[in-house]
C-alpha positions as CSV (number, residue, x, y, z in Angstrom):
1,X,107.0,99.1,140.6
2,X,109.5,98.0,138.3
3,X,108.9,99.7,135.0
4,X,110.9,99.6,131.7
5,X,111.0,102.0,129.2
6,X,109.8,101.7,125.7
7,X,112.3,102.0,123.2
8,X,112.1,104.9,120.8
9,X,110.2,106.6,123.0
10,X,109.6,108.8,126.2
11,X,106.9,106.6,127.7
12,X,107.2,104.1,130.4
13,X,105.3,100.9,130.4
14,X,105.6,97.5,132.9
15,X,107.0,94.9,131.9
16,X,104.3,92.9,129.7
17,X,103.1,89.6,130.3
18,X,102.6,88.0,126.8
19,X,99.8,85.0,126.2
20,X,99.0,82.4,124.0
21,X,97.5,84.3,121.0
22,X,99.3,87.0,121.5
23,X,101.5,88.7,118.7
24,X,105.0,89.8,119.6
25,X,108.2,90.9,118.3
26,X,111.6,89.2,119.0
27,X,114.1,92.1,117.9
28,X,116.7,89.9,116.1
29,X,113.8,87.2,114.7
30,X,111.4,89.3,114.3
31,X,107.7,88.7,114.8
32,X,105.5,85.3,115.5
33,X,102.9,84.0,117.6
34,X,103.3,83.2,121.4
35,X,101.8,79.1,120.6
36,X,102.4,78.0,124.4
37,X,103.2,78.7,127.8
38,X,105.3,76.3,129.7
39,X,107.5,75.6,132.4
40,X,110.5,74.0,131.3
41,X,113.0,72.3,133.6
42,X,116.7,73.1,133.4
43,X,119.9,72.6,135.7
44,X,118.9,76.0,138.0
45,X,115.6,74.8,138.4
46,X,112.0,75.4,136.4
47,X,111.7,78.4,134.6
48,X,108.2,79.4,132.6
49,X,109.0,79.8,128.6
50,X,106.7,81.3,126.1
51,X,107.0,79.3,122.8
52,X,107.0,81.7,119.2
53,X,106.7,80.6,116.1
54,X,108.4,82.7,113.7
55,X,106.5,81.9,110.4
56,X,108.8,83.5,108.4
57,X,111.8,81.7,109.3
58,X,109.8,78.1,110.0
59,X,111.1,78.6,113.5
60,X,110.2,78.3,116.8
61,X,112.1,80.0,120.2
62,X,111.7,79.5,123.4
63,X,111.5,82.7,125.7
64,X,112.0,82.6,129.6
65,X,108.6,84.9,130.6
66,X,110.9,86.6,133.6
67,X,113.2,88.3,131.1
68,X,110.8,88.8,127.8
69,X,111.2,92.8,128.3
70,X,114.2,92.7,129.1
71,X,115.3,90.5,126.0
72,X,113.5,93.3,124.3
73,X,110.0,90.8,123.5
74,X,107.0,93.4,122.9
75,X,104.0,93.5,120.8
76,X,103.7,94.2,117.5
77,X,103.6,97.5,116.3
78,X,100.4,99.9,115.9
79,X,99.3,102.3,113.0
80,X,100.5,105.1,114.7
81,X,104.4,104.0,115.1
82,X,104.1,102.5,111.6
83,X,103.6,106.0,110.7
84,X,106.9,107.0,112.4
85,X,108.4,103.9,110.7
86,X,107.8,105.0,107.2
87,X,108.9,108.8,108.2
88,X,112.2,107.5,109.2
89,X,112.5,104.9,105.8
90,X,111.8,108.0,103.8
91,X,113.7,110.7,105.8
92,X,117.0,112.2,104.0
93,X,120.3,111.1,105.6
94,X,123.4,112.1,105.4
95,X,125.8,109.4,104.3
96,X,129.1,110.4,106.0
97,X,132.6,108.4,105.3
98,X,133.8,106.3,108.2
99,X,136.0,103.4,108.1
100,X,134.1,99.9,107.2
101,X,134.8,98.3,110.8
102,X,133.3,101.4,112.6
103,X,130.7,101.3,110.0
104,X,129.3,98.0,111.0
105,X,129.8,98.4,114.9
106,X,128.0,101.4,115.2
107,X,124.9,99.8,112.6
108,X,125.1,96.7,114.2
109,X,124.8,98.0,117.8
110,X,121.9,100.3,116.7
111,X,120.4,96.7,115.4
112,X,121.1,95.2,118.7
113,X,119.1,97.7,120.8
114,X,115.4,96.2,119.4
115,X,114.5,99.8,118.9
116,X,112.0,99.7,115.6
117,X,113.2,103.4,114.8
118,X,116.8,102.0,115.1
119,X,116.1,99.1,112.7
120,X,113.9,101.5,109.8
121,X,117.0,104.3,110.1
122,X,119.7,101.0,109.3
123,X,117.6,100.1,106.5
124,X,117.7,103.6,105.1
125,X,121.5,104.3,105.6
126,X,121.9,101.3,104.1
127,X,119.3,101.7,101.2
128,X,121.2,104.9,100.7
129,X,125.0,103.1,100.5
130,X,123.9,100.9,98.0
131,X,122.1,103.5,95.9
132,X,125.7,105.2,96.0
133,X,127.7,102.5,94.8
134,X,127.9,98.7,95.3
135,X,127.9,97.5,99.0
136,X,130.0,95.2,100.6
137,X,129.0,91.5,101.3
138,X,129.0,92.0,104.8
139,X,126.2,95.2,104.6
140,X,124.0,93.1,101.8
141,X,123.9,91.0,104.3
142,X,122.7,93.3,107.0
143,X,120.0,94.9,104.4
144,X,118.5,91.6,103.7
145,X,118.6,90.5,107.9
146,X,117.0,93.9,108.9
147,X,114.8,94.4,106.2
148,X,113.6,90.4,107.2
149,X,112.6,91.8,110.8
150,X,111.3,94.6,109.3
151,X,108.8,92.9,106.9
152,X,107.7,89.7,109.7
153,X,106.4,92.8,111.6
154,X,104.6,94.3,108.6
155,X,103.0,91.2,107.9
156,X,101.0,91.5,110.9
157,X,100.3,95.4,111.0
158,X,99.6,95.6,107.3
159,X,97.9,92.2,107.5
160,X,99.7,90.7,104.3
161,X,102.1,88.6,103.1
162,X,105.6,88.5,103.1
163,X,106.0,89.7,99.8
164,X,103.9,92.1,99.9
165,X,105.5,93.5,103.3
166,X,108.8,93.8,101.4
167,X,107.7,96.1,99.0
168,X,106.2,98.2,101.4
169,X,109.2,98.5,102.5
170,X,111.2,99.2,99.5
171,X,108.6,101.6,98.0
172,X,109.7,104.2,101.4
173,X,113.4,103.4,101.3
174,X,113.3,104.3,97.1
175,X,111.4,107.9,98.1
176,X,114.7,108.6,99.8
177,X,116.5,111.8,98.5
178,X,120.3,111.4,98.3
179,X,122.8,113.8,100.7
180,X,126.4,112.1,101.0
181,X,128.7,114.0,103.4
182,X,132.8,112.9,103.5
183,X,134.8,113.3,106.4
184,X,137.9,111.2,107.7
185,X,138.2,109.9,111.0
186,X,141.0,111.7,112.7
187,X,140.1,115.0,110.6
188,X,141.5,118.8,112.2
């Protein structure tokens, strides 16, 4: 049986098969409703696409069903992991000095692996940057994109609005106590 793991976590699920109706999250759009099930012709021959539409961003993607997991497509999150969300928004972290370049590979590569956890502890590091001094263009940016994500999936979970999902948000990252560590690369 082909299984996948869940990210953030030690348990294994199968890969899901979504439905019309059902709730998901796209890890770089965030969350919408699967609207349609189709197949959809293209040069390789017919694939089956779930259709989402992403309220948030007035959006909809199409999904190929054969690699939803594997795009990182799951459900929307429960009480329980929003729990761990909020731990990891409010958790202390240490800011440490690195150059701006490795800076953004490392957060966006955390970004890129869908993992919730992953996404709340980008938001906090960078909650904490800017709470430091002013942050670059480039991490404003980032904020504003991850905390989008962030607050689509709230919507749901919460059940409010997008507003309201925001604050959430910023209510946990502002509970965050401040630790700033300096090192330089290359450091004996």
């Amino acid at each position: 049986m082909n299984s996948s793991t869940v990210a953030g976590s030690d348990i294994t699920e199968p890969p899901r098969a979504f439905d019309v109706g059902d709730t998901v999250v796209h890890p770089h759009h965030g969350a919408g409703v699967v609207v349609s099930r189709r197949p959809r012709r293209l040069v390789g021959g017919t694939r089956n696409y779930l259709e989402i539409e992403l309220d948030h961003h007035s959006l909809r993607i199409m999904v190929p069903c054969d690699c939803a997991s594997r795009l990182g497509l799951r459900p929307v999150m429960d009480r329980e992991r929003l729990r761990c969300i909020v731990e990891v928004l409010e958790e202390e972290i240490e800011v440490v000095s690195e150059s701006w370049s490795a800076r953004q590979k490392r957060l966006r590569a955390m970004l890129k692996s869908g993992d919730l956890l992953e996404l709340a502890a980008v938001l906090g590091e960078l909650a904490t940057r800017a709470a430091k001094s002013a942050p670059p263009a480039t991490e404003r940016v980032l904020y504003q994109r991850s905390r989008q994500v962030l607050a689509s999936e709230l919507q749901y979970v919460l059940e409010v609005d997008e507003a309201r999902a925001e604050e959430y948000i910023d209510e946990h990252v502002a509970r965050k106590p401040l630790a700033v560590v300096t090192t330089r690369a290359g450091a004996r």
